[in-house]
OpenMM code with the backbone's topology and positions (N, CA, C; nanometers):
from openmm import Vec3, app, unit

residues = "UNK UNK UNK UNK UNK UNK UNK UNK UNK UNK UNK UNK UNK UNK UNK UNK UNK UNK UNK UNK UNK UNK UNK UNK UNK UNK UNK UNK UNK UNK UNK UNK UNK UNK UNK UNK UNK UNK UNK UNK UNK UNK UNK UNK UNK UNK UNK UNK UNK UNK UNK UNK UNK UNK UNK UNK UNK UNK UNK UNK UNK UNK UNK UNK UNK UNK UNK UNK UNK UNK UNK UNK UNK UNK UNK UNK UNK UNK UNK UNK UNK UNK UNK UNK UNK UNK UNK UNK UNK UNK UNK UNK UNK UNK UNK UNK UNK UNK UNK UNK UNK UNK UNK UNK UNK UNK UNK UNK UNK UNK UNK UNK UNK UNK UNK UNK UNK UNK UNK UNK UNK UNK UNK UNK UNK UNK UNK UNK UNK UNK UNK UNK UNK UNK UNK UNK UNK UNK UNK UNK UNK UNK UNK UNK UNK UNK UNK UNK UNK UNK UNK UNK UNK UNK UNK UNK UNK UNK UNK UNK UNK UNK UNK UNK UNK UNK UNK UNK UNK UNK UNK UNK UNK UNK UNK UNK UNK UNK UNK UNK UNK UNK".split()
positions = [
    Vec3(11.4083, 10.7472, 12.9744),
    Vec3(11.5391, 10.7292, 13.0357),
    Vec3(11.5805, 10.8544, 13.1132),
    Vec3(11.5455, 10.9953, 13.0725),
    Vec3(11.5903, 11.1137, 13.1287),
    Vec3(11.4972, 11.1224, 13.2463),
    Vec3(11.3752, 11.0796, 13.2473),
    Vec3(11.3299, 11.1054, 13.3693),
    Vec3(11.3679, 10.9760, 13.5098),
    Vec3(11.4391, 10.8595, 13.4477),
    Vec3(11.4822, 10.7837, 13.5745),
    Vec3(11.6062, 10.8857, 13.5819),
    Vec3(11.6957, 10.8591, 13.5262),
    Vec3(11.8011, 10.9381, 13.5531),
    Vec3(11.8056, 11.1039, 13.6104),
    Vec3(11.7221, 11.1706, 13.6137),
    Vec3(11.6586, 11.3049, 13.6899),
    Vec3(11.5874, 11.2344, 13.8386),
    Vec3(11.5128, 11.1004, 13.8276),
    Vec3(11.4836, 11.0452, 13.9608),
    Vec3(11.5667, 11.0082, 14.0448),
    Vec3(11.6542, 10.9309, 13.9951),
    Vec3(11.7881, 10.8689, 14.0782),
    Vec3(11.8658, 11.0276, 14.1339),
    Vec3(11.8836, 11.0626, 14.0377),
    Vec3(11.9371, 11.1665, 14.1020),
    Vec3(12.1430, 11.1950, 14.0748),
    Vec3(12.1344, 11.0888, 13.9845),
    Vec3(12.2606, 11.0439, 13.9015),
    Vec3(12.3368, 11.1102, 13.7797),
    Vec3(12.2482, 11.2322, 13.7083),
    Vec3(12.2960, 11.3056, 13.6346),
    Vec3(12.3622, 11.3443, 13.6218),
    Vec3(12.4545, 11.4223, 13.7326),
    Vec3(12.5863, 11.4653, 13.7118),
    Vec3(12.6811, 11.3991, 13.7415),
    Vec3(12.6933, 11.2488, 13.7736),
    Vec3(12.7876, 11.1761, 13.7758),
    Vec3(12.7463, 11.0196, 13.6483),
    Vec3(12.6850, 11.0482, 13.5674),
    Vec3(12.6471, 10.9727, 13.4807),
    Vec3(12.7987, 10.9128, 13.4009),
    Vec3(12.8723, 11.0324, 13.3527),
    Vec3(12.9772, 11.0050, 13.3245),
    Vec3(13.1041, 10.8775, 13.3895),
    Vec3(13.0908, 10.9039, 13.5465),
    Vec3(13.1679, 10.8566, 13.6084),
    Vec3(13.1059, 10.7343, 13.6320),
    Vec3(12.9791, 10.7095, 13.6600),
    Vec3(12.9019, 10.5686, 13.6757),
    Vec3(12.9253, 10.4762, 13.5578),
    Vec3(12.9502, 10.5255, 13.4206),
    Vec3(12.9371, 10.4671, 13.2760),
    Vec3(13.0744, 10.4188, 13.2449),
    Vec3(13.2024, 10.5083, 13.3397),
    Vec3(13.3260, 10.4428, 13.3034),
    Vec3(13.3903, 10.3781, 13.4354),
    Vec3(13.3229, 10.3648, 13.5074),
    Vec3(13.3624, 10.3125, 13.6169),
    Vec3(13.2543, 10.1592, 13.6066),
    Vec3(13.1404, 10.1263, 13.5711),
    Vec3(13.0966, 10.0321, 13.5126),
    Vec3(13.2047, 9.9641, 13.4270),
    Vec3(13.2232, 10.0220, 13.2554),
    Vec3(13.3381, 9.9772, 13.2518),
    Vec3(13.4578, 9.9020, 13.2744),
    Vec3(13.5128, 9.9928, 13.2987),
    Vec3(13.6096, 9.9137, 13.4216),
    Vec3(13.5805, 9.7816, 13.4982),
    Vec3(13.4938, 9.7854, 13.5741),
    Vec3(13.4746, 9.6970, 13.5901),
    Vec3(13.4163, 9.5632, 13.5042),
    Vec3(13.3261, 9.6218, 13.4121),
    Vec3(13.2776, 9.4980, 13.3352),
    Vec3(13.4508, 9.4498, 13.2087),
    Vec3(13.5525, 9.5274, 13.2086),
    Vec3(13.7027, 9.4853, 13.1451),
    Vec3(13.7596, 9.4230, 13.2210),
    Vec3(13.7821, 9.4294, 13.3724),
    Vec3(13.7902, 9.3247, 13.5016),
    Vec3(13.7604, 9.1696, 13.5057),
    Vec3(13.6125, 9.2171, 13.4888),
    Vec3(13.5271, 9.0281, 13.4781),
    Vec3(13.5669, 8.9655, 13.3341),
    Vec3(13.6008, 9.0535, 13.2523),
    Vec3(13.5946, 8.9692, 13.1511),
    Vec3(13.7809, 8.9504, 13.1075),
    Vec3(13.8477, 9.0050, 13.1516),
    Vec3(13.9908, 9.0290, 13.1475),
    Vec3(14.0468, 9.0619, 13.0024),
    Vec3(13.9500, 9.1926, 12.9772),
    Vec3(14.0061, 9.3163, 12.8432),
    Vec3(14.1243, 9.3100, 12.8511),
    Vec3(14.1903, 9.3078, 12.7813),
    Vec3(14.3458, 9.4127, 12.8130),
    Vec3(14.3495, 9.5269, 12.8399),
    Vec3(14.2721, 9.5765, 12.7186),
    Vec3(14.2698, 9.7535, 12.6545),
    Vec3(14.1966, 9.7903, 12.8014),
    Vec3(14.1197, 9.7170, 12.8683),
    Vec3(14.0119, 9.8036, 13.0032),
    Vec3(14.1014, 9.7723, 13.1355),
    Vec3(14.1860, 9.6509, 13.1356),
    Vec3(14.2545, 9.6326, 13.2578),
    Vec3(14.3814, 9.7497, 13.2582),
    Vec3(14.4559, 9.7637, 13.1575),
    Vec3(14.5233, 9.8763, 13.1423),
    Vec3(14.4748, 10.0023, 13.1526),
    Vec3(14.3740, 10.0323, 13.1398),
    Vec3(14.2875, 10.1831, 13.1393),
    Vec3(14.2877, 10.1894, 13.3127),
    Vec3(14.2207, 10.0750, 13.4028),
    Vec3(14.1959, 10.0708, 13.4904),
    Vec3(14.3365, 10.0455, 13.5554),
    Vec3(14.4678, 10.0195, 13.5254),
    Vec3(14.5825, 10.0775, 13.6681),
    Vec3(14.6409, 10.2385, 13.6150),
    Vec3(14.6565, 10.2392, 13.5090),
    Vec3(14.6391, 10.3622, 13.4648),
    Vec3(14.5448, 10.4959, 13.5086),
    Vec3(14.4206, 10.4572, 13.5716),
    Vec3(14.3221, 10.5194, 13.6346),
    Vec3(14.3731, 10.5755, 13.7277),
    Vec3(14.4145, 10.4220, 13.8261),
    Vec3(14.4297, 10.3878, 13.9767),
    Vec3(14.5900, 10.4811, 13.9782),
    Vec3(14.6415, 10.4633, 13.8970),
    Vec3(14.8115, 10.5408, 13.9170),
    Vec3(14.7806, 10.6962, 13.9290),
    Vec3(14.7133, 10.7359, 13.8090),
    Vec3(14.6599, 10.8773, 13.8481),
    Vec3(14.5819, 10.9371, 13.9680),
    Vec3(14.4891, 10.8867, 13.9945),
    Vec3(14.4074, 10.8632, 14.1132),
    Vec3(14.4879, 10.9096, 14.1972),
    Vec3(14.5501, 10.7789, 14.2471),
    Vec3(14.6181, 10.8114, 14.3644),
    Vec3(14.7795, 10.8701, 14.3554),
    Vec3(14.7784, 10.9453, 14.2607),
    Vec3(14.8819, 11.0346, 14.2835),
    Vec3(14.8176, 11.2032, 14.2577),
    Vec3(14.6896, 11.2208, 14.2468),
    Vec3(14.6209, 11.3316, 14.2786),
    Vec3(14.5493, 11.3263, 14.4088),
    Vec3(14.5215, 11.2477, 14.4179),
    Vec3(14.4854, 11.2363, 14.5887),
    Vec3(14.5923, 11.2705, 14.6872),
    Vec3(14.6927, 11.1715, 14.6666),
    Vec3(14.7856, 11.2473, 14.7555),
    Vec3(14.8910, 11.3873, 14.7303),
    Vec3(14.8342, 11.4147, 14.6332),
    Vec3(14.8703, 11.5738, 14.6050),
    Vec3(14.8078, 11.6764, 14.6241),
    Vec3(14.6945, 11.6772, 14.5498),
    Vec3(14.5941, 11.7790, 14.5744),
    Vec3(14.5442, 11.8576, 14.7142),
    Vec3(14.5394, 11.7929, 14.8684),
    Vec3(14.5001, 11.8172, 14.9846),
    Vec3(14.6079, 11.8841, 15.0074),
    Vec3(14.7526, 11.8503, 14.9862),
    Vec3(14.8666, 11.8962, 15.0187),
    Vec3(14.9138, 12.0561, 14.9698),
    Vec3(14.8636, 12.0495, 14.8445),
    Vec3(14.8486, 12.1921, 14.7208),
    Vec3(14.7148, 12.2663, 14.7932),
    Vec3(14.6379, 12.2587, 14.8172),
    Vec3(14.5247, 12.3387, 14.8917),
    Vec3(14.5384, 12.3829, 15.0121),
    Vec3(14.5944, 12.2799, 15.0629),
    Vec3(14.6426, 12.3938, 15.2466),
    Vec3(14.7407, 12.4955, 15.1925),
    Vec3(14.8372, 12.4143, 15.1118),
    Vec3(14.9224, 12.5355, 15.1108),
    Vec3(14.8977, 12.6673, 14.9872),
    Vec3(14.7982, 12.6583, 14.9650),
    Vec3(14.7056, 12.7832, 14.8507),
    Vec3(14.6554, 12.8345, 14.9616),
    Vec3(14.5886, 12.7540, 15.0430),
    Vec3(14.5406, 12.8355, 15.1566),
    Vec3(14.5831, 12.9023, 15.2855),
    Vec3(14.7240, 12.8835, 15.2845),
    Vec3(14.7946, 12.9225, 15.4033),
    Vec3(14.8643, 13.0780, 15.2815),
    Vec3(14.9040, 13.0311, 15.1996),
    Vec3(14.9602, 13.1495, 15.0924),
    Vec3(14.8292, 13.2572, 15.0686),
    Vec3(14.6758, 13.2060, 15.1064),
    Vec3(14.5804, 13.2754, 15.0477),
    Vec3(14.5751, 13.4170, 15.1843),
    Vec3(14.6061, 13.3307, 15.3121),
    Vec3(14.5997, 13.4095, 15.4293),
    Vec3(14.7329, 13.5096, 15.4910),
    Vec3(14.8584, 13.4625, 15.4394),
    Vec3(14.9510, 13.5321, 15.4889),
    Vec3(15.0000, 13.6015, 15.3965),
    Vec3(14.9426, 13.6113, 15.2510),
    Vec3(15.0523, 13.6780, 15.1412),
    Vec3(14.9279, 13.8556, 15.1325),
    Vec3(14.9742, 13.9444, 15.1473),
    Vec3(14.8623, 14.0335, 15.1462),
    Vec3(14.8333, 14.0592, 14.9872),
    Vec3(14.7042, 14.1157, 14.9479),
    Vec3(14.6962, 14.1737, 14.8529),
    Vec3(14.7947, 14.2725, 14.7198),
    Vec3(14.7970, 14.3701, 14.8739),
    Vec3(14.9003, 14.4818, 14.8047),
    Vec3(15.0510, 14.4412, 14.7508),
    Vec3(15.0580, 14.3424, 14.7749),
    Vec3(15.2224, 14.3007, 14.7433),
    Vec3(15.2121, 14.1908, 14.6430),
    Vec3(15.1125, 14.1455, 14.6382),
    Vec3(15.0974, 14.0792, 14.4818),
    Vec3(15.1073, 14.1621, 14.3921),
    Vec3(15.0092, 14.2583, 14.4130),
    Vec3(14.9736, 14.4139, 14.2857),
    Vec3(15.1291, 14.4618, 14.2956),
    Vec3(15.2048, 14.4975, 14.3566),
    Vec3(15.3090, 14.5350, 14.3092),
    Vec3(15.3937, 14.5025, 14.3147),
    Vec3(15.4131, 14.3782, 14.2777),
    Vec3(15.5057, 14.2948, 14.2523),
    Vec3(15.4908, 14.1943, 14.1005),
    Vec3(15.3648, 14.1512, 14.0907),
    Vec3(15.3236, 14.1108, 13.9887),
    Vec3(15.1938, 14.0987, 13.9157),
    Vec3(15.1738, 14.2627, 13.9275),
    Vec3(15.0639, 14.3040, 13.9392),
    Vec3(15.0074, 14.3363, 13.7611),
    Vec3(14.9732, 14.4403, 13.7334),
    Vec3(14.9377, 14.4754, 13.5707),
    Vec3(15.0438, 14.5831, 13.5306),
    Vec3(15.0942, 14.6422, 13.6536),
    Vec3(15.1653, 14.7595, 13.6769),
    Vec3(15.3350, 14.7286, 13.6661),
    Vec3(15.3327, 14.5757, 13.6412),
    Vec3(15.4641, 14.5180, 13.7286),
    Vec3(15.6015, 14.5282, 13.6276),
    Vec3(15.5514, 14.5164, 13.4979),
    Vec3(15.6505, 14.5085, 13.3964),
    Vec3(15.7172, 14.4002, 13.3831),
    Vec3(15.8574, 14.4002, 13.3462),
    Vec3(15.9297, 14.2706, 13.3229),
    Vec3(15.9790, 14.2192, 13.4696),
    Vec3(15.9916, 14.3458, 13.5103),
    Vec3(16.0184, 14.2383, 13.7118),
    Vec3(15.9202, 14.1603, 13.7580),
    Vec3(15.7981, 14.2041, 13.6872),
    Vec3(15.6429, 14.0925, 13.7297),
    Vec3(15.6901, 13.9883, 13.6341),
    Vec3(15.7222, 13.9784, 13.5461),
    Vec3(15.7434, 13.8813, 13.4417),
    Vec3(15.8770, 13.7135, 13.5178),
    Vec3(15.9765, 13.8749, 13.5560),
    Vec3(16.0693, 13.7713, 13.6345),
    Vec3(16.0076, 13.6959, 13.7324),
    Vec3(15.9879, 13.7224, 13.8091),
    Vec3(15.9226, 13.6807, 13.9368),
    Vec3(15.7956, 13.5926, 13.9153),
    Vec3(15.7036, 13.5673, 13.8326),
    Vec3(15.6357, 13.4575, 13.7994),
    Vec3(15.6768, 13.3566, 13.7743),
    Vec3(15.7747, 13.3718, 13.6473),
    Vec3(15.8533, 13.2700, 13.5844),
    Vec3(15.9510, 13.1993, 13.6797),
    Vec3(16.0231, 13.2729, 13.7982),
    Vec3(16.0639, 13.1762, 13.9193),
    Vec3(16.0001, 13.1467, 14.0357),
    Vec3(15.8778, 13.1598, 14.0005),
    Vec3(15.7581, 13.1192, 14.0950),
    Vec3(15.7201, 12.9675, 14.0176),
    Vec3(15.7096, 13.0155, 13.9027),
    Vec3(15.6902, 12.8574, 13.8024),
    Vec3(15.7891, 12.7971, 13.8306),
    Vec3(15.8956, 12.8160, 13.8326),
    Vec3(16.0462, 12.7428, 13.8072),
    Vec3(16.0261, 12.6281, 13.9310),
    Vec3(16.0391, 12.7095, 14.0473),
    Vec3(16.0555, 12.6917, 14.1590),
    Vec3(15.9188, 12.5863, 14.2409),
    Vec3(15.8402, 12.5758, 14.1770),
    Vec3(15.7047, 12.5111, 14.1986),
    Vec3(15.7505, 12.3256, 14.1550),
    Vec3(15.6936, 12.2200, 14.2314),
    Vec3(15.6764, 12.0799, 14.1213),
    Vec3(15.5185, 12.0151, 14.1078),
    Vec3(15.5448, 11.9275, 14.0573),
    Vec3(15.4050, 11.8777, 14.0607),
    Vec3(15.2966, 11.8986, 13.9176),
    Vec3(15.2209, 11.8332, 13.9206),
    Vec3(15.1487, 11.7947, 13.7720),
    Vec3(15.1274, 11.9377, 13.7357),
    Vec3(15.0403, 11.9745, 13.6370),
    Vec3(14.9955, 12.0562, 13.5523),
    Vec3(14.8878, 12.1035, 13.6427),
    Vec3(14.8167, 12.0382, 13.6907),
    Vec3(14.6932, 12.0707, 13.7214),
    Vec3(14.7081, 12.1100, 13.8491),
    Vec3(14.8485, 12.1318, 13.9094),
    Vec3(14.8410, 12.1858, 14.0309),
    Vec3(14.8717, 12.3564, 14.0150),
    Vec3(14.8969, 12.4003, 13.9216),
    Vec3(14.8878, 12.5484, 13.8458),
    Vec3(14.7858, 12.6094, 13.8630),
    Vec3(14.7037, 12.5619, 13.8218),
    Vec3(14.5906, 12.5929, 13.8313),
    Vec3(14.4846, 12.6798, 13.9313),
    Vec3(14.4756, 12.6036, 14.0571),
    Vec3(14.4780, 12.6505, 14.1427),
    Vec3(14.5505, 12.7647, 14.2059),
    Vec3(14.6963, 12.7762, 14.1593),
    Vec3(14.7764, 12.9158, 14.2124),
    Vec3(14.7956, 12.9957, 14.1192),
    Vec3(14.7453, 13.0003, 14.0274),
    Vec3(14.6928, 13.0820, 13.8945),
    Vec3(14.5909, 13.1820, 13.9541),
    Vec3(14.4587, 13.0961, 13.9979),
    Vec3(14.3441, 13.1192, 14.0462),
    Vec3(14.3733, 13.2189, 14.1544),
    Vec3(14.4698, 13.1573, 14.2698),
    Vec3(14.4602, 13.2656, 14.3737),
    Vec3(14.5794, 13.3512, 14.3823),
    Vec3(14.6559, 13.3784, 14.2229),
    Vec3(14.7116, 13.4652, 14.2148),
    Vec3(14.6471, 13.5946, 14.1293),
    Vec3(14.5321, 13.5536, 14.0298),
    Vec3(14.4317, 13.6101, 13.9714),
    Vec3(14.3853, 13.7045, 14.0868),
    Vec3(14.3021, 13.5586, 14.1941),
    Vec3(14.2515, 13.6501, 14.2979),
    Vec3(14.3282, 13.7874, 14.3939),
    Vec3(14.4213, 13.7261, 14.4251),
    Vec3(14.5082, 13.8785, 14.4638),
    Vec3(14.5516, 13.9884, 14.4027),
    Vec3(14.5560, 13.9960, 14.2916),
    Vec3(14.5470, 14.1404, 14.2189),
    Vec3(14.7008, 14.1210, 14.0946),
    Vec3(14.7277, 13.9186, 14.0424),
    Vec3(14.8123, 13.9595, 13.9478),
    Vec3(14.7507, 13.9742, 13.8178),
    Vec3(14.8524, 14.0206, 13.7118),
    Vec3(14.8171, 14.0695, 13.6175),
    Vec3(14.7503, 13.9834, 13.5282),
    Vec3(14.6776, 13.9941, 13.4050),
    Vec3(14.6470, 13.8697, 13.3273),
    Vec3(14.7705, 13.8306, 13.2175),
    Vec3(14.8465, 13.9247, 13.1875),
    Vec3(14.9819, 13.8803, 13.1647),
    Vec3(15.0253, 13.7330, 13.2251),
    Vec3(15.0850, 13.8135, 13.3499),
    Vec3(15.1333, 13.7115, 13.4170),
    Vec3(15.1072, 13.5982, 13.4506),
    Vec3(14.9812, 13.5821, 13.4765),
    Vec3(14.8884, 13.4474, 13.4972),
    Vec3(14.9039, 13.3367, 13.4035),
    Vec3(14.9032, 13.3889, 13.2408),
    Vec3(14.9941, 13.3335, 13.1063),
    Vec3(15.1165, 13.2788, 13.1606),
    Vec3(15.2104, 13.3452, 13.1796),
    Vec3(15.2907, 13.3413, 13.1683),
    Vec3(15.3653, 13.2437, 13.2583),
    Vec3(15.2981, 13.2778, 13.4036),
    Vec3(15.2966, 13.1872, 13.4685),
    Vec3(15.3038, 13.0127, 13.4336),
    Vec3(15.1518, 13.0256, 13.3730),
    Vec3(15.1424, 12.8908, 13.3619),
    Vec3(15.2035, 12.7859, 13.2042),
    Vec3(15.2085, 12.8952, 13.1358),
    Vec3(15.3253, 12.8478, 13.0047),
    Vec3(15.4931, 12.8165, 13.1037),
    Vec3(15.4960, 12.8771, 13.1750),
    Vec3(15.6360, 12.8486, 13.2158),
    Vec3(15.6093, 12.7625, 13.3584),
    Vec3(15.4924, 12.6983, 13.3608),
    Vec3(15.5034, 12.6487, 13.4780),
    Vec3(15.5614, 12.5178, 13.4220),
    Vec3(15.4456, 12.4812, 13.3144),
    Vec3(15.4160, 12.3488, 13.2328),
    Vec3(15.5508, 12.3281, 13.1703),
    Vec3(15.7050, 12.3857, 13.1125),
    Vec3(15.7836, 12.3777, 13.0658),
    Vec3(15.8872, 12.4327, 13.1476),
    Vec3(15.8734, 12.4945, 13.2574),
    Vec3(16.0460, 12.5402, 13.2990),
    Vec3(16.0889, 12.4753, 13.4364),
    Vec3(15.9873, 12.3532, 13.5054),
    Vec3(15.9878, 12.3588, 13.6749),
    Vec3(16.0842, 12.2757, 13.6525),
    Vec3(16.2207, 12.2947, 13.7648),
    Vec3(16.3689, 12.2609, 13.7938),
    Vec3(16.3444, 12.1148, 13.8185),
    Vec3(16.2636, 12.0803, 13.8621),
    Vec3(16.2507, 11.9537, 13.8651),
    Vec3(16.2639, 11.8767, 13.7427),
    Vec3(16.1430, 11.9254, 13.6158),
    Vec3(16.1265, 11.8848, 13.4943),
    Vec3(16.2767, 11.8797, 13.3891),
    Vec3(16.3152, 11.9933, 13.4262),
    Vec3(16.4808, 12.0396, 13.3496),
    Vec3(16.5398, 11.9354, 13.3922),
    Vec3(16.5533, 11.9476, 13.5344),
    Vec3(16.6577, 11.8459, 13.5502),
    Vec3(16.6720, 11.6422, 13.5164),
    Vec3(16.5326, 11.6109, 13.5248),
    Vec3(16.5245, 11.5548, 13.4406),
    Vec3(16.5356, 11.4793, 13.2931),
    Vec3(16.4725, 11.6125, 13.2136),
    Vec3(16.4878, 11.6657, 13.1039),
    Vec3(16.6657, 11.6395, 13.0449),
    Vec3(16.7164, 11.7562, 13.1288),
    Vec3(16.8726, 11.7252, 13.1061),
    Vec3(16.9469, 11.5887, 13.1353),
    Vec3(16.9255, 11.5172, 13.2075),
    Vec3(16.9300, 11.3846, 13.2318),
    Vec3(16.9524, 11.2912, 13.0648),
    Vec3(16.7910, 11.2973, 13.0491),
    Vec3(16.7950, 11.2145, 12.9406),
    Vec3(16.8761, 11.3389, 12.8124),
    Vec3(16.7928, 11.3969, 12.7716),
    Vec3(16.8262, 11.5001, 12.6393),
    Vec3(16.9427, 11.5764, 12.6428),
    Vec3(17.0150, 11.6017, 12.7669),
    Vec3(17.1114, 11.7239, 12.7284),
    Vec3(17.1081, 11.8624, 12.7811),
    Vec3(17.2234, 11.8595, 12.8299),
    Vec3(17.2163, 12.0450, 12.9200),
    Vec3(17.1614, 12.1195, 12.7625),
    Vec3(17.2287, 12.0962, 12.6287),
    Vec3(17.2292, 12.2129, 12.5071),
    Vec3(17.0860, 12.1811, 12.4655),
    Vec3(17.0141, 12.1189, 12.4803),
    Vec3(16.8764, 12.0687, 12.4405),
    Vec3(16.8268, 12.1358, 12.5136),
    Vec3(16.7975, 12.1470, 12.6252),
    Vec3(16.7188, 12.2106, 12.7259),
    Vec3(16.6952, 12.3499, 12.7124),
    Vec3(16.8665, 12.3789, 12.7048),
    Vec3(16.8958, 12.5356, 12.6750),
    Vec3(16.7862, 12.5771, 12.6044),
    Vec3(16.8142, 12.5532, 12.4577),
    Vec3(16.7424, 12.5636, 12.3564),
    Vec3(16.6290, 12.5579, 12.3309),
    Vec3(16.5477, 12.4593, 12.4055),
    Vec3(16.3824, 12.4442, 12.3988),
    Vec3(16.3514, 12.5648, 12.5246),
    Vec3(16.4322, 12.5897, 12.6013),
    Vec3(16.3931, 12.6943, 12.7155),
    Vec3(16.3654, 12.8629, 12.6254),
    Vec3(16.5244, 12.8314, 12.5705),
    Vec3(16.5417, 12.9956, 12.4662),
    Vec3(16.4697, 12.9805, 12.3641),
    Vec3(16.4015, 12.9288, 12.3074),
    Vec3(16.2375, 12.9078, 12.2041),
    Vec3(16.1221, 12.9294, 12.3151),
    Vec3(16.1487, 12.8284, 12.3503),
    Vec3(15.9357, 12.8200, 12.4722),
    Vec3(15.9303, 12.9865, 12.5472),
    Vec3(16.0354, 13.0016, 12.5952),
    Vec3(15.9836, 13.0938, 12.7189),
    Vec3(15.9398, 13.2647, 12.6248),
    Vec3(16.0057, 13.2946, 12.5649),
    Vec3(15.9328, 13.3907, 12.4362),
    Vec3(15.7956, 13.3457, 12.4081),
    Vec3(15.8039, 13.2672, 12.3809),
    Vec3(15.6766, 13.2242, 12.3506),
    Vec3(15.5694, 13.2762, 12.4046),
    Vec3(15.5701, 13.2248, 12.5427),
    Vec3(15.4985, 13.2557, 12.6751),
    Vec3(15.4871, 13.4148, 12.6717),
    Vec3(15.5925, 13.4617, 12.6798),
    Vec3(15.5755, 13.5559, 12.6986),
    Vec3(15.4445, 13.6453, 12.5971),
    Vec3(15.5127, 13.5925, 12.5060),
    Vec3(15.4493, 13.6867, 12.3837),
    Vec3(15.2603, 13.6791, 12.3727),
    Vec3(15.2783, 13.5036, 12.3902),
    Vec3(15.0991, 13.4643, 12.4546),
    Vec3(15.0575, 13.5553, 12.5583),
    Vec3(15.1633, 13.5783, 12.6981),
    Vec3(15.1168, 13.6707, 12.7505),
    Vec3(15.0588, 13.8113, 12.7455),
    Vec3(15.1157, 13.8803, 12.6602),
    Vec3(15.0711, 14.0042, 12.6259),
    Vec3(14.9978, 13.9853, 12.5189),
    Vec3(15.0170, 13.8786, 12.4336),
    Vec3(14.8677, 13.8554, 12.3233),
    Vec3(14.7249, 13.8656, 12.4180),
    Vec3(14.7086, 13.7569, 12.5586),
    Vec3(14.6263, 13.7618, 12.5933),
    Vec3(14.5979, 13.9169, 12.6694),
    Vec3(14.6700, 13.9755, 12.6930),
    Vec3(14.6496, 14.0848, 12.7934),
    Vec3(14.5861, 14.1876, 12.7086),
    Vec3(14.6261, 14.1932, 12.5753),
    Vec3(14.5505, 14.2748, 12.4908),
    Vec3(14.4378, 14.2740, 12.4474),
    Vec3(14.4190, 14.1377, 12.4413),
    Vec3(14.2572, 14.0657, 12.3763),
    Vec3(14.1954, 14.0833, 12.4817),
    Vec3(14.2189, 14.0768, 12.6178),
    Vec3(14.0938, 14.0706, 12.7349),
    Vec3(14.1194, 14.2025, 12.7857),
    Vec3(14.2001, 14.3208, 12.7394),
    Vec3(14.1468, 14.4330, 12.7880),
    Vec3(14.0319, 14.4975, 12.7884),
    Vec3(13.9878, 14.4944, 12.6862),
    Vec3(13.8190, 14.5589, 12.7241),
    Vec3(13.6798, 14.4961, 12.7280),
    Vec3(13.7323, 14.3440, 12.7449),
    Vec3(13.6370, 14.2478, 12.7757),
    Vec3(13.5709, 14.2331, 12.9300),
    Vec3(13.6525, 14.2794, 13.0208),
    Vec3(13.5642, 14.2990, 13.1381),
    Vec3(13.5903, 14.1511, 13.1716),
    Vec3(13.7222, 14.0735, 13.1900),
    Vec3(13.7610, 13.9822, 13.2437),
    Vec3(13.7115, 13.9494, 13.3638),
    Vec3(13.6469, 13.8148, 13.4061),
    Vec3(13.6630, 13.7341, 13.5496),
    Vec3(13.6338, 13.6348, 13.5356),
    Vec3(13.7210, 13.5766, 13.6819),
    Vec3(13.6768, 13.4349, 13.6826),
    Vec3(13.6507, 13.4608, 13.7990),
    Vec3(13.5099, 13.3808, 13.7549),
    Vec3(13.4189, 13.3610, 13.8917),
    Vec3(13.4045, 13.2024, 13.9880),
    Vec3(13.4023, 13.2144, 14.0498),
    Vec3(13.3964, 13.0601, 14.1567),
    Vec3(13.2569, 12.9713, 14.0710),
    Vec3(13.2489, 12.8811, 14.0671),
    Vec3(13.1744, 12.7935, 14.0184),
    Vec3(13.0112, 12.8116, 14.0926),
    Vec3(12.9288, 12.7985, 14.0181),
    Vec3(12.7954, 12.8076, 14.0667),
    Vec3(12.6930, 12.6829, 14.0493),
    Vec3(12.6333, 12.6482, 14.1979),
    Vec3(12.5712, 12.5174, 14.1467),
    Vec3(12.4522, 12.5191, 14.0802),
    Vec3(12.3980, 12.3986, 14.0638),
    Vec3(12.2389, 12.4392, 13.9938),
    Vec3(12.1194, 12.4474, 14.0882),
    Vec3(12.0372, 12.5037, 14.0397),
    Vec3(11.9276, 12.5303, 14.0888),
    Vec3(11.8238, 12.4008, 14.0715),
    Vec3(11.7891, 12.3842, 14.1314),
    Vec3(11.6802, 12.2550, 14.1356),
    Vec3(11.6177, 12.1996, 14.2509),
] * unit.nanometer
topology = app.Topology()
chain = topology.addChain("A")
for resn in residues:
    res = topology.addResidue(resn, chain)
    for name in ("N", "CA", "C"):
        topology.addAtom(name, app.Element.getBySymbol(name[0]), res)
């Protein structure tokens, strides 16, 4: 079996061939549990599709006009709690899934911010964006919000400098992805 599958040439999308089969074989036969998996798919899908292209120009227009030196001192390793501020309304101020963090994590890494901040960043991306609050407050409550804000964001913080300590003399990076050889 490993050597058709090394022939085809299908290996690294084996995963996606096996649940996308699936899917379809819950289709022909009208699963519930697989027809639900499958708009559930399709809802995600296409609300990362039309996000993601949109989040990359603009990583990449931020990658070309924001210089180096003004990341580093602004929210740099050097930056202190004004680097701290200034992430956290970089998170605030941001919308969009989880996984669009990610990426401006990455090319805030890449410009020279701190590994603090990068934490911190993204703990307060996932829990503080004005969008989410306002929401949030909607259903739960301005004093609810308060409150899960004045718990979570300590938090973050504190993860932050947990991590900054643990990867100090580890010789931290993240490197761009490498393909295989074959």
């Amino acid at each position: 079996m490993r050597k058709i599958i090394e022939k085809l040439g299908v290996g690294e999308y084996l995963l996606a061939l096996a649940f996308g089969s699936l899917l379809l074989v819950s289709r022909l036969a009208a699963w519930d549990f697989g027809l639900g998996a499958g708009r559930n798919f399709w809802a995600f899908f296409s609300e990362m599709i039309a996000f993601l292209p949109l989040m990359f120009i603009l990583i990449g227009l931020i990658d070309v006009w924001l210089p180096k030196e003004k990341v580093e001192r602004h929210i740099g390793p050097g930056s202190g709690f004004t680097g701290t501020f200034w992430v956290i309304l970089l998170a605030m101020l941001q919308a969009g899934p989880l996984y669009g963090a990610f990426p401006v994590a990455y090319l805030l890494w890449k410009k020279g911010c701190g590994v603090r901040n990068i934490f911190i960043y993204l703990g307060a991306f996932s829990t503080m964006k004005i969008p989410m609050l306002t929401f949030e407050i909607g259903f739960l409550g301005l004093k609810f919000s308060l409150l899960r804000t004045l718990f979570t964001l300590p938090v973050f913080i504190a993860i932050g400098f947990i991590m900054e300590w643990y990867l100090r003399d580890k010789q931290f990076v993240i490197s761009a992805p490498q393909k295989e050889k074959g």
